[in-house]
C-alpha positions as CSV (number, residue, x, y, z in Angstrom):
1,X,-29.0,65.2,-73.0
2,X,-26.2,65.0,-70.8
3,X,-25.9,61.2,-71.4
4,X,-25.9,61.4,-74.8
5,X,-23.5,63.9,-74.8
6,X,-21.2,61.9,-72.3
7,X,-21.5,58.5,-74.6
8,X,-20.5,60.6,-77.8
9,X,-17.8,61.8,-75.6
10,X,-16.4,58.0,-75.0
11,X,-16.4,57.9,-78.9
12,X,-14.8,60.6,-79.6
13,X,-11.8,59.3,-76.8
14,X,-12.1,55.3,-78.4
15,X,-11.8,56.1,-81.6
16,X,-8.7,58.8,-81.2
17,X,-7.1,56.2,-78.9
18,X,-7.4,53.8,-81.8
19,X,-6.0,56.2,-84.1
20,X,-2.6,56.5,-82.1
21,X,-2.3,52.9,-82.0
22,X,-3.0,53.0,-86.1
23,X,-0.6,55.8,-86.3
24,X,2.0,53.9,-84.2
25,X,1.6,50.5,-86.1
26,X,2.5,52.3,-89.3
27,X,5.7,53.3,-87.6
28,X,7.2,49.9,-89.1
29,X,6.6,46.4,-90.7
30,X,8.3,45.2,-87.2
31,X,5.6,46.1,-85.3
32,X,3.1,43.2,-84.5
33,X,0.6,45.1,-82.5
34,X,0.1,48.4,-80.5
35,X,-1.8,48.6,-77.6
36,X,-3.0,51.1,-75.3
37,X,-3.6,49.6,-71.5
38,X,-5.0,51.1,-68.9
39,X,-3.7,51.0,-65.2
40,X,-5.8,48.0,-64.2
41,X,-4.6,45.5,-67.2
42,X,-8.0,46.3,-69.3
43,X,-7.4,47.3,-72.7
44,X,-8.5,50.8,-73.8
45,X,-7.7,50.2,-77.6
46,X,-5.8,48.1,-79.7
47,X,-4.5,47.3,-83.7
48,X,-2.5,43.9,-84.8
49,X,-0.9,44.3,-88.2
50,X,-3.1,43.5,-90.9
51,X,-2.5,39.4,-91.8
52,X,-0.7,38.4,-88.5
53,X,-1.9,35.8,-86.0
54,X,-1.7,36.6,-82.5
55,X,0.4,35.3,-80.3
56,X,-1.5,34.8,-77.6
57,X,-5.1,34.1,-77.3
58,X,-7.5,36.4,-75.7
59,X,-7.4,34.9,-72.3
60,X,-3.4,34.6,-72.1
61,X,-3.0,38.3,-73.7
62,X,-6.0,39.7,-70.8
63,X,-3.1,38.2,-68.5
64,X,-0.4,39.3,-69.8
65,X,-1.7,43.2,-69.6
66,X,-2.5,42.5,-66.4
67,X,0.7,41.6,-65.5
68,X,2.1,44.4,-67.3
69,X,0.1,47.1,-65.4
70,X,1.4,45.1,-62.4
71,X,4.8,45.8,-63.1
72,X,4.2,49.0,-64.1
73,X,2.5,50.0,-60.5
74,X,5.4,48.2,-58.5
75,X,7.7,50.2,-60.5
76,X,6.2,53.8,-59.4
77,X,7.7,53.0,-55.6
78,X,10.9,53.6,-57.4
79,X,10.4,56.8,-59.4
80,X,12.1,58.9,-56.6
81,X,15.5,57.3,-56.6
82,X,15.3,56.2,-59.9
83,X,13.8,58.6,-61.7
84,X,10.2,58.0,-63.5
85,X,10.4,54.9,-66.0
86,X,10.6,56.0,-69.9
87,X,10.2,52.3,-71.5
88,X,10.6,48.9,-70.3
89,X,12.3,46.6,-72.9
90,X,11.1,42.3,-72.6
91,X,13.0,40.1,-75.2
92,X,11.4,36.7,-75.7
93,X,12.3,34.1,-78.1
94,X,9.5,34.9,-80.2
95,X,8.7,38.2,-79.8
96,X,9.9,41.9,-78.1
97,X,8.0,44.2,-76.0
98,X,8.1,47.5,-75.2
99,X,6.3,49.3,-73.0
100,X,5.8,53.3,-72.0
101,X,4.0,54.1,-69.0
102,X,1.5,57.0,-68.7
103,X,1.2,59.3,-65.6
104,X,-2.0,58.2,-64.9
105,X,-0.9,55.0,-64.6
106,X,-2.0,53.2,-68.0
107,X,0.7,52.2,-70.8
108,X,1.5,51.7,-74.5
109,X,2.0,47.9,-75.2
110,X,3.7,47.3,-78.1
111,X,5.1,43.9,-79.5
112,X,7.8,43.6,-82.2
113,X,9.1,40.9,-84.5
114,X,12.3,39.5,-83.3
115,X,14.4,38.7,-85.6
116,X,14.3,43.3,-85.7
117,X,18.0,44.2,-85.6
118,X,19.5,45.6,-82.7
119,X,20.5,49.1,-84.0
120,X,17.0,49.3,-85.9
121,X,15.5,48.2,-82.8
122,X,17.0,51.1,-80.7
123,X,16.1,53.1,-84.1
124,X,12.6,52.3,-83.6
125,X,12.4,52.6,-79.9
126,X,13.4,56.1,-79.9
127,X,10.8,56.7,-83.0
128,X,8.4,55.5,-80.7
129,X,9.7,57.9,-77.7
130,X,9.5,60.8,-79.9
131,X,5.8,60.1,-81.3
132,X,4.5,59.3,-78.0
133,X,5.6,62.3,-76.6
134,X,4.0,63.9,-79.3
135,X,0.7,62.3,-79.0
136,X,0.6,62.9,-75.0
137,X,0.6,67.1,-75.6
């Protein structure tokens, strides 16, 4: 019994993790896909906007979370000078990336079209703030 219950128990966490990224994605028609990544690089769950193709393939995006829970490790040695890390910002010719770390050491990954405004970007990145916060209580 106790493994059934467990399994129905992973369920229950995949498919409310996929609803925050759902809920996230709806934010905005700028938002190309919201992930949530955990602190190894895997990812936990995941939505692309309906009628997009990715970016990357799934090979280059697997290294680029990777990389991104790298940098989001190395950063921790800094949270007592600093102060903890809210967001990073990355702004690439094709595409923006935002990304929120989690205490326990996972992130949101979020991608964004670029040709976003920069006063609807910052518009959106504190949307984003504010519904995270919501969703981690």
């Amino acid at each position: 019994m106790e493994k059934k219950e467990h399994n129905q128990a992973g369920r229950d966490v995949a498919i409310k993790n996929k609803e925050k990224c759902h809920n996230l994605l709806l934010l905005s028609q700028k938002i190309r896909y919201v992930g949530i990544i955990n602190r190894f690089g895997r990812t936990v769950a995941g939505q692309l906007r309906v009628g997009l193709i990715p970016l990357l393939n799934v090979e280059q995006a697997i290294n680029e979370h990777f990389v991104e829970a790298t940098r989001n490790q190395l950063r921790k040695a800094f949270d007592e000078s600093l102060g903890t890390t809210l967001y990073t910002l990355t702004v690439n010719k094709r595409v923006i990336t935002l990304t929120f770390p989690f205490q326990s050491g996972g992130f949101y990954y979020i991608t964004i079209d670029n040709d976003i405004g920069m006063e609807e970007l910052v518009k959106l990145t504190n949307l984003l703030i504010e519904k995270i916060n919501l969703n981690s209580n």
